[in-house]
N, C-alpha and C positions, 0 to 999 in steps of 0.2 A: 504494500500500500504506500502511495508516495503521499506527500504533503506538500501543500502549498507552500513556500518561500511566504517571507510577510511582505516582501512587495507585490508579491502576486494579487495575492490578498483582495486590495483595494481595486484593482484592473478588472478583477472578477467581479464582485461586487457593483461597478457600474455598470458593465454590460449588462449583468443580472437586472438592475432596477432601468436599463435602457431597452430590453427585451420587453420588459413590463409593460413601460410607457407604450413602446408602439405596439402590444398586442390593444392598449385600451383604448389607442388612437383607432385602430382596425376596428376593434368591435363597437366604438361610437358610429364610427363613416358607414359602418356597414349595417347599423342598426335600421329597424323599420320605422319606412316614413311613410309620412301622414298625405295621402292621395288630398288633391285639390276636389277632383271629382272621380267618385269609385271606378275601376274597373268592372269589366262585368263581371259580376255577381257579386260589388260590394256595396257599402253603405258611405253615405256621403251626410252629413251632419251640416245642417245649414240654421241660421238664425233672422234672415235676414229676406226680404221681399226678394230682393236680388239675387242675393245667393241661391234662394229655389230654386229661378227663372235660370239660370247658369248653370245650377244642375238637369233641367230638365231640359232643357239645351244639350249639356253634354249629351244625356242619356241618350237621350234624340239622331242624334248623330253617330252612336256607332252600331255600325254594319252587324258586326258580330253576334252570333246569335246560339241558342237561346240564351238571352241573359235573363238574370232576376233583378234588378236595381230595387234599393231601398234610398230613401231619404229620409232621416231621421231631422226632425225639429229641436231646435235645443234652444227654442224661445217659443213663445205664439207669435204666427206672422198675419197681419191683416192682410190679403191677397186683394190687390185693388186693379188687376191690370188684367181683368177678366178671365184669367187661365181657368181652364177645366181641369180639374184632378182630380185623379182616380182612386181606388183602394188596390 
């Protein structure tokens, strides 16, 4: 079994807490983010008149098929711009 020298020591010990760092840089860049507007078959959370109208828009617009789209409220929105919406 060999042993570190005590200069070593220290050399080891950075790379050790520099290995860390960039695995936590990795798993933040790489963590899940938050969609503008769901993919299909996800869920888009809007508060806002506008934000509906944008998500129902997106939805509107892709091809892909079959999707399920959900839009979740995360206020009450007074709908003034005559949209029809469904269940």
């Amino acid at each position: 079994m060999t042993t570190l020298s005590p200069q070593r020591r220290p050399a080891r010990a950075a790379w050790l807490i520099l290995a860390a760092l960039m695995l936590a840089v990795v798993l933040v860049v790489a963590g899940p983010a938050q969609p503008v507007a769901a993919s299909c078959g996800g869920t888009t959370i809007v508060g806002t008149e506008a934000q509906l109208n944008a998500a129902i828009a997106a939805f509107n617009a892709v091809a892909a098929g079959p999707c399920t789209f959900t839009i979740q409220l995360g206020a009450d929105i007074l709908v003034t711009s005559g949209k029809e919406l469904a269940n």
